[in-house]
DRENPA-3360 file (N, C-alpha, C; in nm, 2 decimals, always signed):
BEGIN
1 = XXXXXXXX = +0.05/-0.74/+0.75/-0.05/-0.65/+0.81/-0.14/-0.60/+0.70 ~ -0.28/-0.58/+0.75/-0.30/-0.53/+0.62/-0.39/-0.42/+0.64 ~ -0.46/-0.34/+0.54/-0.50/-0.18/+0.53/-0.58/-0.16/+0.44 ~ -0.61/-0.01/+0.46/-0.73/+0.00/+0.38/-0.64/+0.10/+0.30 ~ -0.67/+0.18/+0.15/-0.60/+0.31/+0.10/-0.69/+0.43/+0.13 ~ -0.62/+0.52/+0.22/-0.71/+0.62/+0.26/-0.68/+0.77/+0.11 ~ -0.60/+0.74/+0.05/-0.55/+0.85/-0.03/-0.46/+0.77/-0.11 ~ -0.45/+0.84/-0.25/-0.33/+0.82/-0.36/-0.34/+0.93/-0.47;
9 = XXXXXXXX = -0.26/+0.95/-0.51/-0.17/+1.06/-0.60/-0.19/+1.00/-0.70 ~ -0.22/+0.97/-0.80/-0.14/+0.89/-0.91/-0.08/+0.97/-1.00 ~ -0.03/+1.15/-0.98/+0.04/+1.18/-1.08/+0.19/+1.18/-1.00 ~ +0.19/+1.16/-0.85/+0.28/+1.12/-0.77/+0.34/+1.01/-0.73 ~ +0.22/+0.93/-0.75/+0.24/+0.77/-0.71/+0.27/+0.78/-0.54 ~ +0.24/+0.86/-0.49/+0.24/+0.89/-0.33/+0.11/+0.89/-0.28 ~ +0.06/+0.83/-0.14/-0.04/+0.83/-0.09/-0.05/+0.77/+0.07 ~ -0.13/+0.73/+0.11/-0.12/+0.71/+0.29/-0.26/+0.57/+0.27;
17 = XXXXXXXX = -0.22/+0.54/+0.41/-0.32/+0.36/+0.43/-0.35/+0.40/+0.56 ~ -0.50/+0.35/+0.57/-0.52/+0.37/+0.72/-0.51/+0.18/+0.79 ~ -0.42/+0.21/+0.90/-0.41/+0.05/+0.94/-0.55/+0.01/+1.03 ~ -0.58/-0.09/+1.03/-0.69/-0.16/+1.11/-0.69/-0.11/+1.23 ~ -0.62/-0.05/+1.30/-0.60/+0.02/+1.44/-0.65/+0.15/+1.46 ~ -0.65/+0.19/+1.32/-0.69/+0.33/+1.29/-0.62/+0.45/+1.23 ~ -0.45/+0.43/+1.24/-0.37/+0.48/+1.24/-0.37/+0.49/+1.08 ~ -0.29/+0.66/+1.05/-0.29/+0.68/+0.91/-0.12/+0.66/+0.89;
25 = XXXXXXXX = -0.09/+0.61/+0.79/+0.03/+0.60/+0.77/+0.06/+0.60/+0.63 ~ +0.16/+0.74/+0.60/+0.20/+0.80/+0.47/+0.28/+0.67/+0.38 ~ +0.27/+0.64/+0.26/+0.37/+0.61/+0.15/+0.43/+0.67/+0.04 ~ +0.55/+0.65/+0.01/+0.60/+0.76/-0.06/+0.62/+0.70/-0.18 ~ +0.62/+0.77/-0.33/+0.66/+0.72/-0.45/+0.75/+0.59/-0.48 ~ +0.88/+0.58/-0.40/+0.93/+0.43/-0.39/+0.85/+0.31/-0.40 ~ +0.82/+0.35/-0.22/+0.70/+0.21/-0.20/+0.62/+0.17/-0.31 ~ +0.55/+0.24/-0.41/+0.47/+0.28/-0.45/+0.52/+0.14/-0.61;
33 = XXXXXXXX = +0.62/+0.26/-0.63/+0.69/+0.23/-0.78/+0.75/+0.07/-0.77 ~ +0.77/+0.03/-0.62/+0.87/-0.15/-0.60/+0.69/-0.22/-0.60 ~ +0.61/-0.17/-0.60/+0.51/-0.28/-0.59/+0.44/-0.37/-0.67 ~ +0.44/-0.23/-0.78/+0.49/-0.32/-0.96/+0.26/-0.26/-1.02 ~ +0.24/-0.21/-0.90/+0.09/-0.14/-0.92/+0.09/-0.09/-0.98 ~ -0.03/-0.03/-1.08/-0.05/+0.05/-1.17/-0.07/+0.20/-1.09 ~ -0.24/+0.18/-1.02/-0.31/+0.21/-0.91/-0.37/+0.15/-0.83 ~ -0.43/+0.28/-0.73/-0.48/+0.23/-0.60/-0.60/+0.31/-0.62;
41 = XXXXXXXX = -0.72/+0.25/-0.50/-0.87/+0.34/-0.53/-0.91/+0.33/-0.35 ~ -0.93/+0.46/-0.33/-0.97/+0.49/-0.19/-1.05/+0.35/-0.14 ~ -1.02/+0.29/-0.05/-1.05/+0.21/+0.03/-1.06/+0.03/-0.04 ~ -0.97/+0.07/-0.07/-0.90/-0.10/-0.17/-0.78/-0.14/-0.04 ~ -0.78/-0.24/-0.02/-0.73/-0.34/+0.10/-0.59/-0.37/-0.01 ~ -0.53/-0.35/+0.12/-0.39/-0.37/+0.05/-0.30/-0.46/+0.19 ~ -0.15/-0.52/+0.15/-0.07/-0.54/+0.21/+0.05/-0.50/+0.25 ~ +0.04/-0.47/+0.40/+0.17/-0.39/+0.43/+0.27/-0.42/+0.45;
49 = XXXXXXXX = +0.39/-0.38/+0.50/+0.50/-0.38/+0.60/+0.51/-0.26/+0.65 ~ +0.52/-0.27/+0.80/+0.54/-0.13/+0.85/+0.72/-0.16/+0.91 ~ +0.78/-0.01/+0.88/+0.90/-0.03/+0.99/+0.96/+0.12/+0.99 ~ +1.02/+0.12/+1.13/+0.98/+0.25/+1.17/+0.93/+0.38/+1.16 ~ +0.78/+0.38/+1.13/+0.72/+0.47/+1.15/+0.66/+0.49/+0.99 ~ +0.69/+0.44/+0.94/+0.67/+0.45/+0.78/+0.65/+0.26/+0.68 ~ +0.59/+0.27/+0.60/+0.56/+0.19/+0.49/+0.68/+0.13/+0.44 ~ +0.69/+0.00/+0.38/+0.80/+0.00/+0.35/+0.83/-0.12/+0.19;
57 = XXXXXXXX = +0.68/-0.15/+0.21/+0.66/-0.28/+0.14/+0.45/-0.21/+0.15 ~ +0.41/-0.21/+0.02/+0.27/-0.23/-0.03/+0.25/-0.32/-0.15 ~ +0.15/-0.43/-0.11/+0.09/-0.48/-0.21/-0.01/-0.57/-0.21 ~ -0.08/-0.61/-0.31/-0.23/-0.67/-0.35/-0.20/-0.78/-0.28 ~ -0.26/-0.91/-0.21/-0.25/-1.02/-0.23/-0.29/-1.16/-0.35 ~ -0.16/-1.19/-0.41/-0.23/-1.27/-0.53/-0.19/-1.18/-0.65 ~ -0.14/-1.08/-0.71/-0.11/-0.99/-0.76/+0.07/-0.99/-0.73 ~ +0.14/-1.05/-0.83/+0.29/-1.00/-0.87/+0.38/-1.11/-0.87;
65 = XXXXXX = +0.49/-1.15/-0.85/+0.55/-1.23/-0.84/+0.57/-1.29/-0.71 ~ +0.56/-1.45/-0.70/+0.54/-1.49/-0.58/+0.43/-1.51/-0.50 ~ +0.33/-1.46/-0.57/+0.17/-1.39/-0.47/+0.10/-1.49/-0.52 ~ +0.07/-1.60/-0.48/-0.07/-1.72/-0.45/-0.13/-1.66/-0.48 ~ -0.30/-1.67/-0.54/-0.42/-1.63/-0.47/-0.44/-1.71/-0.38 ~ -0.51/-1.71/-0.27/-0.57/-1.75/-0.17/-0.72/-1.78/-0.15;
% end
């Protein structure tokens, strides 16, 4: 799925993604820290996983281990 970054912390490494539906959905320092990112910049397209109700998986496409560019 993928998103836009509506917000990020970077002294928290916490921030929220708005999904293509519209919907804002929070991410917490975990997600953040397993993605292997440095930073994020308001409205930088990212890749999700969502599962229940929360973020669970964020990252670049083409960016980390395993990631093609395309």
């Amino acid at each position: 799925m993928q998103a836009s970054v509506h917000h990020f912390d970077p002294s928290t490494g916490s921030g929220s993604v708005l999904l293509d539906d519209g919907r804002e959905v929070p991410f917490d320092t975990d997600v953040f820290a397993r993605s292997g990112l440095r930073h994020l910049r308001t409205g930088q397209r990212v890749s999700v996983v969502l599962g229940e109700g929360a973020l669970t998986r964020l990252w670049i496409r083409g960016i980390g281990d395993g990631e093609a560019i395309r």
